[in-house]
C-alpha positions, 0 to 999 in steps of 0.5 A, a space after each residue: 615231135 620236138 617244150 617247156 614245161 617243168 621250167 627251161 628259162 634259160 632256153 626261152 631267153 636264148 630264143 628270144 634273143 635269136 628271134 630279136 636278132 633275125 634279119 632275113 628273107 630267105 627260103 627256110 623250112 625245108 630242108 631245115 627245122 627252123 621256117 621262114 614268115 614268107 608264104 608262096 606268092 599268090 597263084 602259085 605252088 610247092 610241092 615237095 617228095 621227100 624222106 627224114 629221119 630223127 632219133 635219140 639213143 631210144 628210138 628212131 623214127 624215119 618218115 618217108 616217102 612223104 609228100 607236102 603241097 603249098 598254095 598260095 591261096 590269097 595274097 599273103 597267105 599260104 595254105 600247107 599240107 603233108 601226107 607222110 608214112 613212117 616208121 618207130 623203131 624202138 631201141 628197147 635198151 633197157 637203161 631206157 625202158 626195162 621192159 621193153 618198148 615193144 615192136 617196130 611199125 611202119 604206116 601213115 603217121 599224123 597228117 599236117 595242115 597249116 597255114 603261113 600268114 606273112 602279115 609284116 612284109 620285108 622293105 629296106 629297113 624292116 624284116 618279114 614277119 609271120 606266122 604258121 600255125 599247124 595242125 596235126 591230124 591223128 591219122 597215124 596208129 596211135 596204139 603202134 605208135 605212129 601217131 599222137 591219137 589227138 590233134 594237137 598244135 604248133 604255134 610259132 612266129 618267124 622273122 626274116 631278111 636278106 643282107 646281101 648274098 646272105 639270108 637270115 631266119 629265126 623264131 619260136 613256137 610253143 606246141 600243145 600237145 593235149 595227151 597223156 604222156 605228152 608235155 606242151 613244149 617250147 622250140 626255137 631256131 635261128 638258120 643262116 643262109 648263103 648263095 654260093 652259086 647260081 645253082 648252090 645255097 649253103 645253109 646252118 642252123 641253130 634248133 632247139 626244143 624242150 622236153 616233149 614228155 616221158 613217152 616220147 623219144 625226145 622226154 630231155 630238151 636237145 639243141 642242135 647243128 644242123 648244115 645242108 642246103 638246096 641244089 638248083 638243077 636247069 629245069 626252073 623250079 626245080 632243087 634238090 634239098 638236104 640236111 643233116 644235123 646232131 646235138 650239141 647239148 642236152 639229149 643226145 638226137 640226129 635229124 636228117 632230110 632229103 627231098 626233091 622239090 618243085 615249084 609253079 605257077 601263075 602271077 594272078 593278073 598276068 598272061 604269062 606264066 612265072 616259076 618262083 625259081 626262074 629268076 637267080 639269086 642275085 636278081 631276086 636279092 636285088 628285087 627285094 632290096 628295092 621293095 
């Protein structure tokens, strides 16, 4: 998990500056921690097979295989879900717990479902704007530790704009965690984009989020740098996505990603069938500098 609680004012002020300065439309979310407003076009769909990892001098908690599937159920609205089996990999080093943090265990960990609303659209002038509000289902074993036990809710906004070959995302969420040991927390990011090639994008972003609460392995705030981006192999709609990031300050923590993911789908209203990756770059830059 990745608040604010117990007074982080300095890290809701960097925040909000970096949602106040976000230009950008672009492809955030995966493999990044930081999302993007943008939800998948009407008609069409995502899906994503991919693996993480995240952990601090406490714990380890690799997720995978995982599997996440998006629809663009109306205009404007994206539905979105994860199925994911993980793991917790206690350290049990005793400056961390003592007496221990008990065994390791491996199973299906807490299932997502949300829903992305793109409710400002971007034009010359003005960035997209929208929300994801996710819910996370307590389908994990809440006593192995692989799961919260109670649903509990991420609330974010996010703010993007293209410039050029360049692309920019930034927000904030506050999550509500109602359980024992689990603190409502504050989290943010801001991630910068750029088209290197036909087939490559780069990426890096800047997150952060607060302490989460005394069981759990992220209990101090962390920010961190994160780099990765996404390959575009020849079969449309189709990119190889990853990341790998560290602290910076605050509590020591890694995260990484990969995954290969696959878009589709329909225009609604037209015969003809339109991947979401078929055009390039460059043409999709220039679409939206003309919208």
């Amino acid at each position: 998990m990745t608040g604010i609680e117990g007074g982080h004012p300095r890290l809701a002020i960097v925040l909000f500056l970096m949602v106040s300065v976000a230009k950008v439309w672009a492809q955030a979310g995966p493999p990044f921690q930081t999302d993007d407003p943008t939800p998948v076009d009407y008609g069409h769909y995502e899906a994503y097979i991919f693996g993480t990892v995240g952990g601090t001098p406490a714990e380890i908690d690799p997720v995978g295989p995982a599997f996440e599937f998006n629809w663009g159920a109306v205009p404007n609205v994206q539905l979105h879900a994860i199925l994911p089996f993980g793991a917790t990999l206690p350290t049990n080093k005793p400056l961390y717990d003592p007496a221990g943090q008990g065994p390791s265990a491996y199973g299906l960990v807490d299932m997502e479902l949300g829903v992305k609303w793109g409710f400002i659209r971007q034009t010359r002038r003005r960035p997209q704007i929208g929300s994801f509000t996710m819910f996370e289902i307590p389908t994990g074993n809440y006593s192995k530790g692989l799961g919260v036990g109670k649903v509990w809710y991420r609330l974010p906004l996010w703010a993007a704009k293209d410039i050029g070959p360049w692309s920019l995302d930034g927000g904030m969420g506050y999550a509500v965690v109602p359980q024992d040991g689990y603190k409502n927390f504050l989290y943010g990011g801001f991630l910068v984009k750029r088209v290197m090639s036909e087939r490559l994008e780069l990426s890096a972003e800047l997150f952060s989020h607060a302490g989460e609460g005394d069981v759990t392995p992220q209990a101090q705030a962390s920010t961190l740098i994160d780099a990765g981006g996404y390959y575009h192999f020849k079969t449309p709609g189709l990119q190889l996505l990853f990341a790998y990031g560290h602290s910076i300050a605050g509590r020591t923590e890694n995260y990484g990603y990969l995954g290969l993911y696959r878009t589709w789908g329909k225009d609604k209203g037209s015969d003809k069938d339109k991947d979401s990756d078929t055009k390039s770059a460059g043409e999709a830059m220039l679409s939206a500098q003309h919208h």
